[in-house]
C-alpha positions, 0 to 999 in steps of 0.5 A: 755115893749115888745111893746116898744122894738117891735119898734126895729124890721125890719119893715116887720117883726114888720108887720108881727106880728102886722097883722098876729098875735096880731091884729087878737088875739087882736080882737078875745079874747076880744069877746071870753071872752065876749062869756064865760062871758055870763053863769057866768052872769046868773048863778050870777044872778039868785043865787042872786035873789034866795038868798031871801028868798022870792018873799014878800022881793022883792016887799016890799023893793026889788024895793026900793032897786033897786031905790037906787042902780040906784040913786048911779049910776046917781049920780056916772055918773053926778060927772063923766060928768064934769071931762071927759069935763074938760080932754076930751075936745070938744068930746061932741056936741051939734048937733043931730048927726044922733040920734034919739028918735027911737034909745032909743025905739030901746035900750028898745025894745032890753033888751026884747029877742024874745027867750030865746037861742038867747041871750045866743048864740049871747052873748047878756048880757043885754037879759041874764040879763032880762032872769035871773030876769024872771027865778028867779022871777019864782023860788021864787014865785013857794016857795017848789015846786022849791026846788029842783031847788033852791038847785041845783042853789048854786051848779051851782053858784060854777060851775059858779066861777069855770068857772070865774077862767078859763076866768079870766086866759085869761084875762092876756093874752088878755090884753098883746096882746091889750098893745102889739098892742097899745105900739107897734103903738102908739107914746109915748105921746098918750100911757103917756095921760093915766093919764087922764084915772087915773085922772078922776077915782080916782078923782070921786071915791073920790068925791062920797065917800065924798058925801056919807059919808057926807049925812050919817053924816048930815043927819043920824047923823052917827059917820063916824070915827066909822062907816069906823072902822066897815068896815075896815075888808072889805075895807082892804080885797077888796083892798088887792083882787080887787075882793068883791067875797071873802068878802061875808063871812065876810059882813054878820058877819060885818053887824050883829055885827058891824053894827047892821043892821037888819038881813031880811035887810042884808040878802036881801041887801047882795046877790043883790048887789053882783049881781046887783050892780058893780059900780066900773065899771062906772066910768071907762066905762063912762070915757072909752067912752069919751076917745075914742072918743077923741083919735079917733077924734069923737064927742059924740052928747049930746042926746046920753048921754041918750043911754049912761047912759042906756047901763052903767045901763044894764052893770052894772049888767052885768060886770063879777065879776071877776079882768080884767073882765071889758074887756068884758063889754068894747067890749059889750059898744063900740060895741053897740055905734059904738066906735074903739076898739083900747083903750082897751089896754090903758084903760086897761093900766090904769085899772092896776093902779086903780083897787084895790083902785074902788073895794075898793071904791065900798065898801064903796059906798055900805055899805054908802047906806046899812047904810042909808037905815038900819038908814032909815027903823028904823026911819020909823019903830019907826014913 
């Protein structure tokens, strides 16, 4: 509204604003709670990790875990992909476009830090999220001799929410000064192709869902009315939130007795993929992409869909659990592919919408794959 009405101002004075004031904040708060966002991903993390209650739940089924999580993620993008081409045409070419193998080497190379303080004053999320896995690792394998340390994480993790909740007040403001910027400079056709945004969202959450719900009814034989009213409580309370943090409480109830999963599976399961395992920031950061180099007339070569998919598998773990956090995940995605920053206000815009129905949504994708995992290891465990 206060961008719209912006456009009845003097032209100088509507200048004025634009360039000496929300431009400047508009630019600045995205990077600051990028910035402030960085301890939060740690102190999660390794909160997370030293969850477990050992380092033989990590290696037994911890990497089989982690396999599958990456699989829902791929699975997510590759339903994702054809529903950006078909709303963002001609934004994929199929020509090199200056990429380069050396490009991925680099993308690797860079998840390891050359020391531990760099990443965290260059608030390189992707280095502070490898910096957590050694930490953690590191504190579960030295067993009592890190107790100490082990009982002070949870009181850093609270310190860590704490925090979330004073970044999570910027985030409002950060998001009114970019709607601001982009209502105020954008006619109105570009600010209505928002839908396409929304579209793409709620199409592919649906269509993953689906997928998902009939995998378990196929191929574990799971009775999918019973099974979505024994994670109703859930899904009912991260729409009503858009946040999965409240909830954490109430998983380990429904997985003991609605769901009966095996206790060192839900104990294991539960704290990683609240720390590892964000997919309801995929699709909107791959849509994300693809509508802003559409707006901005550029062209994405199809190698770089590697890159691409790399980034959004780092940063998702890194996405800030907190509601409007995906501001700073888009700021650390569009800074390393080299996109405007301009969209933020309309991805945003769009954000507003669908957020409440995607961590819905990621809900229930996990607990399809919790279910299918905990189905998986009984019919092992009887063979």
């Amino acid at each position: 509204m206060c961008g719209f009405l912006s456009r009845f101002l003097p032209k100088d004075i509507l200048d004025f604003l634009l360039v000496n004031i929300i431009e400047p904040l508009a630019a600045r708060l995205p990077k600051l709670v990028a910035g402030l966002t960085i301890p939060l991903i740690f102190i999660s993390i390794l909160a997370g990790i030293c969850a477990l209650d050992e380092t033989s739940s990590l290696s037994t089924i911890g990497v089989r875990v982690l396999k599958r999580f990456a699989a829902v993620i791929l699975l997510i993008l590759a339903v994702t992909f054809p529903l950006c081409m078909l709303l963002f045409p001609g934004t994929l070419s199929f020509g090199t476009g200056g990429f380069e193998i050396s490009t991925l080497v680099r993308i690797f190379l860079e998840i390891i830090p050359v020391n531990f303080i760099t990443p965290f004053t260059e608030a390189n999320a992707v280095q502070v999220v490898f910096i957590a896995f050694i930490a953690g690792i590191a504190i579960l394998s030295l067993g009592e001799r890190a107790g100490k340390v082990r009982e002070l994480i949870p009181d850093l993790n609270t310190i860590a929410m704490q925090m979330m909740r004073i970044v999570a007040g910027i985030i409002p403001f950060t998001v009114f000064l970019s709607l601001f910027k982009t209502f105020a400079t954008n006619n109105l056709s570009t600010v209505l192709s928002v839908w396409k945004i929304i579209a793409v969202n709620l199409i592919a959450n649906i269509l993953v869902s689906a997928v998902l719900l009939a995998r378990l009814a196929v191929l574990r034989k799971v009775n999918i009315r019973e099974f979505l009213h024994q994670i109703s409580p859930l899904l009912f309370s991260t729409f009503a939130s858009a946040s999965t943090s409240a909830v954490i409480p109430k998983e380990y109830t429904i997985c003991e007795e609605e769901l009966k999963v095996d206790k060192m599976v839900y104990s294991f399961w539960i704290p990683l993929a609240h720390a590892m395992f964000s997919v309801s920031v995929v699709i909107p950061l791959f849509s994300g992409v693809f509508y802003t180099a559409y707006s901005a007339g550029m062209s994405i070569p199809a190698p770089q869909l590697i890159l691409i998919v790399l980034l959004i598998l780092e940063l998702t773990i890194a996405s800030p659990k907190i509601p409007g956090g995906i501001i700073a995940t888009y700021t650390l995605l569009f800074t390393e592919l080299g996109l405007p920053a301009d969209s933020l206000g309309l991805l945003m815009a769009a954000n507003v919408f669908i957020v409440n129905f995607e961590v819905m949504n990621e809900m229930l994708i996990k607990y399809c794959d919790l279910k299918d995992l905990d189905c998986l290891l009984k019919k092992e465990n009887k063979a």
